[in-house]
C-alpha positions in Angstrom: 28.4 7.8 -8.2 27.8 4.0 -8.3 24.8 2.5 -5.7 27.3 0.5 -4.4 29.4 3.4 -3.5 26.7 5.2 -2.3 25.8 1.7 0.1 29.5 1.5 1.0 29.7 5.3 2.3 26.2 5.0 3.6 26.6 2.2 6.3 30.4 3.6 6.4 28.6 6.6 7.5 26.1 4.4 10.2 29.2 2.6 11.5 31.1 5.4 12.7 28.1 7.3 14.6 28.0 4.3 16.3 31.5 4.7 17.5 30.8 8.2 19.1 27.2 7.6 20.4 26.1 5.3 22.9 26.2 1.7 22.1 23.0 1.0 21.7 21.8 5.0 19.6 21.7 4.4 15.7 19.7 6.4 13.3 17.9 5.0 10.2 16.6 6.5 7.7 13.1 5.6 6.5 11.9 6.7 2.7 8.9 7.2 0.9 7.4 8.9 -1.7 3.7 10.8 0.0 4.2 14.6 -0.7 5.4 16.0 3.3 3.0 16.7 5.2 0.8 14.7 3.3 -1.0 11.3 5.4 0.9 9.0 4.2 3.5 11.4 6.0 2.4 11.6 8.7 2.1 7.9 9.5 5.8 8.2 9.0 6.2 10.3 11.7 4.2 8.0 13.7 6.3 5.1 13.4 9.4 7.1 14.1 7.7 8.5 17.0 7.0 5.2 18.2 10.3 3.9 18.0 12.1 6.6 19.7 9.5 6.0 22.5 10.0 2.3 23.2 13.7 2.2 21.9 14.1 5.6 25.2 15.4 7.6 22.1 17.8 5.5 21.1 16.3 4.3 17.7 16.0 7.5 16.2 14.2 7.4 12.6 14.8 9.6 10.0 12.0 10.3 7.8 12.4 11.7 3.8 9.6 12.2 2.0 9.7 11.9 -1.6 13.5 13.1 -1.5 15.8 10.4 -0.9 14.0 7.8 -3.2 10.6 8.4 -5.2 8.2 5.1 -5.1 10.0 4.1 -8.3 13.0 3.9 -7.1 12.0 2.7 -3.6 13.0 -0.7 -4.7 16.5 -0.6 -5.5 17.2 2.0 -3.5 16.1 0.1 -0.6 17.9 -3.2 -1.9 21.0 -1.5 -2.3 21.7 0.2 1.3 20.5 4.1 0.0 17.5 3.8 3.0 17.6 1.4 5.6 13.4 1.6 5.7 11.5 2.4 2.5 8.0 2.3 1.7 7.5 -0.2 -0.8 5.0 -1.1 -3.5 4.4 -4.2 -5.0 2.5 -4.0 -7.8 5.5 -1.1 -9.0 7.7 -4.5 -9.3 5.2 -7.6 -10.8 8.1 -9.4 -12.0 9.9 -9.4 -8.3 6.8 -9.8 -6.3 4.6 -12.6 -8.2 3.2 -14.1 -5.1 2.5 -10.7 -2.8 0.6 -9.1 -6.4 -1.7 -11.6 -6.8 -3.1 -11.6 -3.4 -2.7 -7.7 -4.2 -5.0 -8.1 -6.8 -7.9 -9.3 -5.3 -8.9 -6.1 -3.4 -12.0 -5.8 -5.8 -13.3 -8.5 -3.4 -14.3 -5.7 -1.0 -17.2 -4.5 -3.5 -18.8 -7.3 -2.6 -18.8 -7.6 1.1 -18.0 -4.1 2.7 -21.1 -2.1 4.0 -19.2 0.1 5.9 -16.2 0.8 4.1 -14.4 -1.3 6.5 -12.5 -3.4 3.8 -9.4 -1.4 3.8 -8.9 -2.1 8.2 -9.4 -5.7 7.3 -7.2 -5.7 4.4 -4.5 -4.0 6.4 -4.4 -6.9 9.0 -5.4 -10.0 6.0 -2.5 -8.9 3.7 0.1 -8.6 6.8 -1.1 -12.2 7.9 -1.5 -13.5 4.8 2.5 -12.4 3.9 4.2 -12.7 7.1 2.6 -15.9 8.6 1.5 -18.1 5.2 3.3 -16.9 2.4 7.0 -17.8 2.8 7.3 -17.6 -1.3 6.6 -14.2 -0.6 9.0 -13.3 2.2 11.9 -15.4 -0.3 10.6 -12.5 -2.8 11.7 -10.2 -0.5 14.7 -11.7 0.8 15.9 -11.5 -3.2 16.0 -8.2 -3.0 17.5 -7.5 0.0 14.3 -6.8 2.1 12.4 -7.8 5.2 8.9 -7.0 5.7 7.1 -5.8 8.7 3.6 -5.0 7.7 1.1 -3.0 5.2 -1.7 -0.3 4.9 -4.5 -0.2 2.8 -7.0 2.3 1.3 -10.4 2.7 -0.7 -10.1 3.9 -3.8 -12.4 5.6 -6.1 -12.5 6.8 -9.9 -11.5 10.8 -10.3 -12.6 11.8 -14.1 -11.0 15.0 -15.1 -13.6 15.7 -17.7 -15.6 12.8 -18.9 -18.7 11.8 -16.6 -18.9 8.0 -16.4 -22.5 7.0 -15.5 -22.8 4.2 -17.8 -20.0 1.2 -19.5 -20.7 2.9 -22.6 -19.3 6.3 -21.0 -16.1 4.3 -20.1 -14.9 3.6 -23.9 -12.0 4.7 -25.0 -11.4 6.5 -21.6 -7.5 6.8 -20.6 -7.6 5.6 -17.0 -4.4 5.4 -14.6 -5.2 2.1 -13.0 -2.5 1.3 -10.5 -2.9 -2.2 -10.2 -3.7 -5.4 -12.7 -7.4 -6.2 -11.4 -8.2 -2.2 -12.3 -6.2 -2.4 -15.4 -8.2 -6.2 -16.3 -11.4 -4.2 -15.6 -10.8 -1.8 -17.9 -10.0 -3.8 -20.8 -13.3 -5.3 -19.7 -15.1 -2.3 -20.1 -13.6 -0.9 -23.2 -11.5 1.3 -21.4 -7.4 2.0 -21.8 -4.8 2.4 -19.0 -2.3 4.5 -19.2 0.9 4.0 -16.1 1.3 7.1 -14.6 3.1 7.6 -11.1 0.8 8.8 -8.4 3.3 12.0 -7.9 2.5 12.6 -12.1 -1.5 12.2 -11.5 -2.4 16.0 -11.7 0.2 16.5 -14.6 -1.2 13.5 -16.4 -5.2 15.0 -15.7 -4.5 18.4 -16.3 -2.8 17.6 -19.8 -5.2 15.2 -20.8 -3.3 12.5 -20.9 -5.4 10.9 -18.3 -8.9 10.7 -18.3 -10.0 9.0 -14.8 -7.8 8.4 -12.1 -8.2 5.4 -9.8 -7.0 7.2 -6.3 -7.6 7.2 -2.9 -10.2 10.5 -1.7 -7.3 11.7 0.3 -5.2 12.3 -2.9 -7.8 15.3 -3.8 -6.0 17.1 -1.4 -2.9 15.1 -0.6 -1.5 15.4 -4.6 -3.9 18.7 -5.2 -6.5 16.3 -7.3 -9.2 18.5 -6.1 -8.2 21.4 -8.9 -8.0 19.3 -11.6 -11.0 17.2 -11.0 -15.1 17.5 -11.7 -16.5 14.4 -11.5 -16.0 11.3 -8.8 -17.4 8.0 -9.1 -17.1 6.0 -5.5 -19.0 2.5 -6.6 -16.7 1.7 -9.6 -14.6 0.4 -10.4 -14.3 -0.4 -6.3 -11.3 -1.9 -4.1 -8.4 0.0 -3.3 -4.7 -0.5 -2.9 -3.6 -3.0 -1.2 0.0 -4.2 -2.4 2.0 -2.1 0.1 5.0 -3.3 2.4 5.2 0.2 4.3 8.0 -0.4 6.6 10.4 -2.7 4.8 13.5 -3.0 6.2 17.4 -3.4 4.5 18.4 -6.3 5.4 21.6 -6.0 6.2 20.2 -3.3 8.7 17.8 -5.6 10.1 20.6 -8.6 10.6 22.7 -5.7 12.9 19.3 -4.9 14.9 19.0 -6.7 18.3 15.8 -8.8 18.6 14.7 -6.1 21.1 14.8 -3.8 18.6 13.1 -5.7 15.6 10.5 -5.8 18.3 10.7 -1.6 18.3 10.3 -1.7 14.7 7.1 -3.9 14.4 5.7 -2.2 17.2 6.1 0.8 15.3 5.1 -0.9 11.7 1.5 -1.9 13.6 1.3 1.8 14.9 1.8 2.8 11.6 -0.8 0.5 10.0 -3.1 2.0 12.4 -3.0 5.7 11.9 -2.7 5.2 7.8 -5.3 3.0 7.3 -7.7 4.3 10.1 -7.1 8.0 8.8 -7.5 7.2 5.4 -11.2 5.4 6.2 -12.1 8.5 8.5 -10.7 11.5 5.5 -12.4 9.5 2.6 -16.1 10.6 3.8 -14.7 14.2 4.6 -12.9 14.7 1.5 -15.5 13.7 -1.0 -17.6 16.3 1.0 -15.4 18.9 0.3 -15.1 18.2 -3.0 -19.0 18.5 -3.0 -18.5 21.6 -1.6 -16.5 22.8 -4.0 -18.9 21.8 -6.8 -17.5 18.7 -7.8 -20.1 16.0 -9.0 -20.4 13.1 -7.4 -22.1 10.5 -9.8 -24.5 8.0 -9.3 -23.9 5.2 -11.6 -26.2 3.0 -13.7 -27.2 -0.4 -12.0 -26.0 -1.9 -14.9 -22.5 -1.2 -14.5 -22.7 -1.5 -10.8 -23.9 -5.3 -11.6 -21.4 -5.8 -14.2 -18.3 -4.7 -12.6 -19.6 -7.2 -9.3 -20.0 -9.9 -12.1 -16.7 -8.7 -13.2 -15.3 -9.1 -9.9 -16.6 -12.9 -8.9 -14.9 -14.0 -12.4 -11.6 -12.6 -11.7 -11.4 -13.9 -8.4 -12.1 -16.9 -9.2 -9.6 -17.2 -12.1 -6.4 -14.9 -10.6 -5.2 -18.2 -9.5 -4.6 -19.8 -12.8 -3.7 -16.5 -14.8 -0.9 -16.1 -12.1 -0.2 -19.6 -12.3 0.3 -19.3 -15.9 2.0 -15.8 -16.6 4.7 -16.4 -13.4 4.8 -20.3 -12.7 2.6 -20.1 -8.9 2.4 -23.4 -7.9 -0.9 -24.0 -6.1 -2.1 -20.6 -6.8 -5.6 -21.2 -6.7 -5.3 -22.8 -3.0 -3.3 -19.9 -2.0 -6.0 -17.3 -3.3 -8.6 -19.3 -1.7 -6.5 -18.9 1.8 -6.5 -15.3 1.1 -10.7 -14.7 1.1 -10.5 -16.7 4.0 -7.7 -14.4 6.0 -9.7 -11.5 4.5 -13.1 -13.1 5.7 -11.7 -13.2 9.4 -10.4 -9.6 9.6 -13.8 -8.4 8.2 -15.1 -9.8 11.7 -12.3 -8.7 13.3 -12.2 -5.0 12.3 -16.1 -5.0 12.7 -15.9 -3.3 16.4 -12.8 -0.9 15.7 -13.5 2.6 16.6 -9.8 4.0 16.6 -6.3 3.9 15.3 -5.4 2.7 18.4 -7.4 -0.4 18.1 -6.4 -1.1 14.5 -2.7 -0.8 15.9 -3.4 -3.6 18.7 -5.2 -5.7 16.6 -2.0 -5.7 14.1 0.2 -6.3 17.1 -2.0 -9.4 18.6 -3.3 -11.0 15.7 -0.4 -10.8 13.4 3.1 -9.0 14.4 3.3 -10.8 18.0 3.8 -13.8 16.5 6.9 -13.6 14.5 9.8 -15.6 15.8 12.0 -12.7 15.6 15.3 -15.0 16.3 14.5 -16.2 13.0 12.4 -13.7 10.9 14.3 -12.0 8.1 17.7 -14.3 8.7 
């Protein structure tokens, strides 16, 4: 059947529960691709908990995971009325989201700041800003394809070898490593390393085959995507960063044009609870799951200095030059300026999420800092 069918019986489908529920009820259906039960589940259920809370039940969100559209297919899916909320990923579409990916790429950056694995908090809050409140070439990226966004996530990542121990660069030659996002892949390259692009659902397939050496992935995924039977070695220090090119509750925007602004409210309300739980579970299971994988006899590696010092060499060049490369491959005007306001948004939330001892507080901060202060009888429209 044709996407466009699909759309047409879809919202044909919406339309006429609204004719035989109370004006106000309406069900949406939110999509993404985490395994159920999974965390990137449950955060899920988090925002549709919070939006049947403040909505008194009548926003009632209906959560599929990795059913009604895989992360591949979030994108059309989503642009074409088959989920009125999916889970998005912008380094899945480079071509789409120019501006959002290179901002996306610079997560390396935390290597050279974070003591306390608190990169990924501030990231959640820096990207969110950085998008919603002084990038409006990326919300017109969005609104291309059909899409509003309300907010992002982010996680630490680490390397996950399968067989190969990588203590040294020299260990790293010739290595097939799934790097799920440019900077990783641009490291690699640097290192003598080769990338292969395999979906995160495919990672155990693809290690377990041998068609993947290493695996950049967050901790959580050694038990989240069953990495922790297919894995022996982990390297945390290398090649560093994490993800941080998601748009977790993006919105159809035909569905968001029919919401009222009290319920656009709902849904970024719920989009900050959301960033909250993710990201602050995903900082609080990382620690716990590589010590379970210790348990379970699975080496965790202590690198040479010398790669340590050449992947943070590594990471001060790219920086410095993702403006120009992204300038030149996709035609970013003033991409350097715009990278530059980045580090600075990123600086800030470092301070911000300094103090942050909860979910809850990651939620607020989201809420005051960033989300509040969207004019919502504009945003989206």
């Amino acid at each position: 059947m044709p996407i466009a069918t699909i759309r047409n019986a879809a919202l044909s489908g919406l339309a006429a529960l609204a004719l035989t529920t109370a004006a106000e009820a309406r069900d949406l259906r939110f999509a993404h691709g985490f395994p159920p039960g999974s965390i990137g589940d449950q955060s899920h259920h988090v925002f549709a908990d919070k939006a049947k809370e403040l909505s008194n039940g009548d926003l009632n969100v209906q959560i599929f995971p990795r059913s009604l559209l895989s992360f591949t297919e979030m994108l059309g899916g989503l642009r074409d009325g088959i989920a009125d909320i999916g889970f998005l990923l912008f380094p899945y579409s480079p071509a789409e989201f120019p501006n959002s990916n290179m901002v996306a790429d610079m997560t390396m950056m935390w290597n050279l700041s974070d003591t306390d694995n608190r990169a990924a908090l501030a990231w959640t809050g820096a990207l969110s800003e950085y998008v919603m409140l002084n990038c409006p070439e990326c919300l017109d990226e969005l609104k291309a394809q059909n899409a509003v966004y309300t907010g992002s996530q982010a996680s630490q990542y680490v390397m996950l070898c399968a067989n190969k121990k990588v203590v040294t660069a020299e260990d790293l030659k010739g290595l097939n490593l799934r790097a799920p996002g440019s900077h990783w892949a641009r490291w690699a390259q640097a290192v003598g390393a080769r990338t292969v692009s395999v979906p995160a659902n495919e990672t155990f397939e693809g290690l377990t085959q041998g068609l993947v050496d290493c695996t950049l992935s967050p901790a959580v995924d050694l038990v989240d995507l069953s990495l922790m039977d297919a894995v022996k070695y982990i390297v945390v220090e290398v090649p560093g960063g994490g993800f941080g090119g998601t748009a977790q509750s993006t919105v159809n925007s035909e569905v968001w044009k029919d919401l009222s602004k009290a319920e656009r409210e709902i849904i970024m309300r719920a989009s900050a609870a959301m960033s909250g739980s993710q990201s602050w579970r995903y900082r609080m299971l990382h620690n716990e799951y590589l010590d379970r994988a210790k348990a379970k006899g699975i080496e965790v590696v202590e690198i040479s200095p010398d790669l340590l010092t050449m992947t943070q060499d590594f990471t001060r060049a790219d920086i410095q030059g993702i403006g120009a490369s992204y300038e030149a491959k996709f035609g970013i005007k003033n991409a350097g300026q715009k990278a530059e306001t980045m580090q600075k948004i990123f600086d800030r939330w470092m301070g911000l999420v300094a103090n942050v001892e909860s979910a809850e507080q990651l939620e607020a901060l989201m809420w005051d800092e960033v989300l509040s202060k969207v004019d919502l009888d504009s945003y989206g429209l």
